[in-house]
C-alpha positions in Angstrom: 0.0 0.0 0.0 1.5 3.3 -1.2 0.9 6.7 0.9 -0.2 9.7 -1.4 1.1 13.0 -0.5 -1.0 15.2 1.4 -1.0 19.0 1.2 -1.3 21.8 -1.5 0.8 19.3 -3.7 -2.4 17.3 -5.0 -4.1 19.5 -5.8 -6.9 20.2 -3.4 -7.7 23.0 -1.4 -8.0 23.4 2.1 -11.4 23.4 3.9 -12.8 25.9 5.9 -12.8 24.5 9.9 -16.5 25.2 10.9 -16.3 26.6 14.5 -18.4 25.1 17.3 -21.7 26.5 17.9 -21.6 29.7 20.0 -23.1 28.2 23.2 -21.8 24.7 23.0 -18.6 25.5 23.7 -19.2 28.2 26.5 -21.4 25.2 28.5 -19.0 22.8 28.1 -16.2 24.9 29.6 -18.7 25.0 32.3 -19.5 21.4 32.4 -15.6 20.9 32.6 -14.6 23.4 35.1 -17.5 22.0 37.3 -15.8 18.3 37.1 -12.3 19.6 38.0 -13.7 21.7 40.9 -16.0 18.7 41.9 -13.0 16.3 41.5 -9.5 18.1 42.0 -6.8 15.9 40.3 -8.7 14.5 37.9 -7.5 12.9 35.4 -8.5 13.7 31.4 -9.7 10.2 30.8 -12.0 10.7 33.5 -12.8 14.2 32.6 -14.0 12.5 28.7 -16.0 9.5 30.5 -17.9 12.3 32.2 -18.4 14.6 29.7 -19.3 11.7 26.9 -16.4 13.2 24.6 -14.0 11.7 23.0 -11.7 13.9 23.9 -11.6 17.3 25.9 -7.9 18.9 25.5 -9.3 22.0 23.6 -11.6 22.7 26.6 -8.7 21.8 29.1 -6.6 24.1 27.5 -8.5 27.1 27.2 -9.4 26.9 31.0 -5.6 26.8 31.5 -5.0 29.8 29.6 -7.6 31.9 30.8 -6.1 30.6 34.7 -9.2 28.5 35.7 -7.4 25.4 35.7 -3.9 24.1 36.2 -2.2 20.9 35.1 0.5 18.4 37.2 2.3 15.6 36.1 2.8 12.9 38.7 4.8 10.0 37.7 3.0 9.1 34.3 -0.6 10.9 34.7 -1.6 14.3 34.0 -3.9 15.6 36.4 -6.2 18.7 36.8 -6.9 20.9 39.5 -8.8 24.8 39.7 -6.5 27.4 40.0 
């Protein structure tokens, strides 16, 4: 099985991202600050499981850069606590 280049070399154009729906996002970054200040050091598997997400590191990360949330490594798991 051969790969095929990806990127502007065959040809097609890029895709507009479509952005999440304006309060979607905001009441999940609610949702999610209200697990990690229900459940300080939680970890981001448990943080999906209760959410139903696949994944949650977009939401994780903007509640670290606005300061809501901050992040520790201990040994091998990353775990979240409120600021």
């Amino acid at each position: 099985m051969t790969r095929r280049p990806r990127g502007s070399k065959t040809g097609t154009k890029a895709r507009p991202v479509k952005s999440a729906k304006p309060g979607r996002q905001s009441g999940d970054l609610d949702k999610t600050l209200a697990l990690i200040r229900a459940h300080p050091g939680i970890r981001p598997s448990e943080i999906n499981r209760l959410l139903n997400r696949q994944e949650s590191d977009g939401l994780r990360n903007t509640l670290i850069r606005r300061g809501l949330v901050r992040k520790e490594k201990g040994g091998s798991a990353m775990r979240y606590y409120p600021a």
